[in-house]
N, C-alpha and C positions, 0 to 999 in steps of 0.2 A: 811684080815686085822688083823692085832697084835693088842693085848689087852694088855697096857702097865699097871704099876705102875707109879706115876708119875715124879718121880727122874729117873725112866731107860727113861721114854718117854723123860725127858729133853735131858738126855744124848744120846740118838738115834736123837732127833732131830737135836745137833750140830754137828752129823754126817753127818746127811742130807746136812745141810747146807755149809759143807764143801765138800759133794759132787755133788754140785749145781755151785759151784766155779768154775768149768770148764764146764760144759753144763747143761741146767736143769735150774729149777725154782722150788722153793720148794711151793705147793699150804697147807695154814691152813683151817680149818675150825670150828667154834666154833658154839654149839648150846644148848640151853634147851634139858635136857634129864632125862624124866619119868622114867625109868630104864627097861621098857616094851620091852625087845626083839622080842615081836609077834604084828603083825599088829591089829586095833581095830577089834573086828569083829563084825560081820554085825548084822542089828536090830534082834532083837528076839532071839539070842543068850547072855548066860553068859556076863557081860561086866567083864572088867581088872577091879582089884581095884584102884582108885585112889590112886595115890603116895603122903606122908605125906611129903615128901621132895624131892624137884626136884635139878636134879644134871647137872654137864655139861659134854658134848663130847666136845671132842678137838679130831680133825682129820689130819694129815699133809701126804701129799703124793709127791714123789718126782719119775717121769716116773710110773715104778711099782712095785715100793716100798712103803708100805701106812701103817702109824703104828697110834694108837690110846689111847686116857687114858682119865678116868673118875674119875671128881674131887666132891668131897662131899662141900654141902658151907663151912662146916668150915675149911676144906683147900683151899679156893679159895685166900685168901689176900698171903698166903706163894709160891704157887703156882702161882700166880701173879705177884710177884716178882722175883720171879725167872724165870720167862716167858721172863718178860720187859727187864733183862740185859742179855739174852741170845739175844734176842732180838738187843740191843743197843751194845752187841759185833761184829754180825754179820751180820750186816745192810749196810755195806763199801761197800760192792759192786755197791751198785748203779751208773746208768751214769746220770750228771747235765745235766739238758737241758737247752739248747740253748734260750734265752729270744728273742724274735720275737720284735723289734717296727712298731708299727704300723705307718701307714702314716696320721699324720695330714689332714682333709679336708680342703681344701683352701676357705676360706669367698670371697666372691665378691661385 
């Protein structure tokens, strides 16, 4: 997995996305992230210091291709925005579905 900046992560992402346009589905994933590369470890050892500031993972993988970037809070509102109209560009693809009616139960 690539460890992005977050402007190259945008711009690899719209790539993604336009390589998804003919086969593929681009998977994101966002989560809280302590910045701890190594797993807790187990009682009675050292603990990790607590993190004074938690940050985010953004993850997007597209077959296997999987690139990644980590955003500090005080770039999350810039970063945000420019998430949501990358986002609101490249969202056309979808297919409408088809509205089902249901069949009324007949009173007697």
């Amino acid at each position: 997995m690539v460890l992005l900046e977050n402007d190259t992560f945008l711009v690899e992402l719209t790539r993604l996305f336009d390589k998804s346009r003919l086969s593929g589905s681009v998977v994101l994933t966002i989560k809280r992230f302590n910045g701890h590369n190594k797993p807790v470890p187990r009682e009675g050892r050292p603990a990790l210091p607590t993190p004074t500031e938690f940050l985010c993972l953004v993850r997007a993988t597209l077959r296997s291709k999987k690139i990644s970037t980590v955003i500090h809070s005080k770039d999350v509102n810039k970063f945000q925005q420019a998430y949501w109209n990358l986002l609101k560009s490249n969202i056309n693809g979808l297919k409408k579905l088809k509205k089902v009616k249901s069949a009324k139960p007949k009173v007697h």
